[in-house]
N, C-alpha and C positions, 0 to 999 in steps of 0.2 A: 603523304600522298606521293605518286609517285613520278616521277620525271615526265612520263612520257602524257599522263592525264593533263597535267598543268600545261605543257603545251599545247595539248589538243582543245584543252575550255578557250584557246584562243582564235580567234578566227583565220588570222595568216597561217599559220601552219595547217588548219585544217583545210585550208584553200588552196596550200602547195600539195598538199596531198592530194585532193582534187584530180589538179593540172598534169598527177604522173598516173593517174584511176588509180593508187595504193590505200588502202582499206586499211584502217586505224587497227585492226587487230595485226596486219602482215609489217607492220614498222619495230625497230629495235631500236634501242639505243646504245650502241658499245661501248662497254664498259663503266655502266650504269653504278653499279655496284662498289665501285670504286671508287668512281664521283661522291658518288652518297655516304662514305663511311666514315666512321668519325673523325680519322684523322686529319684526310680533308677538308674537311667542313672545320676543323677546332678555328676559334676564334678571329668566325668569317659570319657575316651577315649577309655578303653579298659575294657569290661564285661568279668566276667568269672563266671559261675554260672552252678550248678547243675540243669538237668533239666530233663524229662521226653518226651518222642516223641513217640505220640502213634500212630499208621498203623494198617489198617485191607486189609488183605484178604482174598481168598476163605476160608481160613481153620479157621479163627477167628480173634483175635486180636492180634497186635506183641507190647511190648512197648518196647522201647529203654532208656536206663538210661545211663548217661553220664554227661558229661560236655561243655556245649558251651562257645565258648572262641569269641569271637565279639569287633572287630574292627568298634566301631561309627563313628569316622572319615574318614577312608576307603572303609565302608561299605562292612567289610569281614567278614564271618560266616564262621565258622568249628567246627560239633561235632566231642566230642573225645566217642567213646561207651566205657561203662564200664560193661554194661551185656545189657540183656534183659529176656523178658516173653513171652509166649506164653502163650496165652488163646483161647480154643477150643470153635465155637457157641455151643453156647448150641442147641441139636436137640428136639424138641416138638415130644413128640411120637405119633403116629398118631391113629386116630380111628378107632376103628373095629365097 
């Protein structure tokens, strides 16, 4: 399963998502892939790794910075937030 469902089957993260209106399909997790591969994981039961989660909505981009704490054998996921950013779209000025 993959990183990003296991936080969401939890209610605080689907609740911080909520409070930015970012929509569970528009969130990433950077460098997911990595996180997950075997090397990292080799003889770990329990990850705890600093990570970044990035969300857009109407107003731009949100990134979350924190720490994910994952339970491999249980298959349990919880960010802990430690800030975040906003980034504003940039608006193309339009022609006259």
């Amino acid at each position: 399963m993959k990183l990003k469902d296991l936080l969401l089957s939890r209610n605080s993260f689907a609740e911080l998502l909520k409070q930015f209106s970012i929509a569970e399909d528009d969130i990433k997790i950077k460098d997911e892939d990595v996180l997950l591969s075997g090397q990292h994981l080799q003889h770990q039961q329990i990850l705890k790794e600093s990570i970044c989660i990035e969300g857009k909505n109407s107003d731009g981009f949100v990134n979350f910075f924190g720490i994910l704490h994952y339970n491999i054998l249980e298959q349990l996921a919880v960010f802990e937030v430690l800030g975040f950013e906003q980034t504003p779209v940039a608006v193309e000025p339009s022609a006259a």
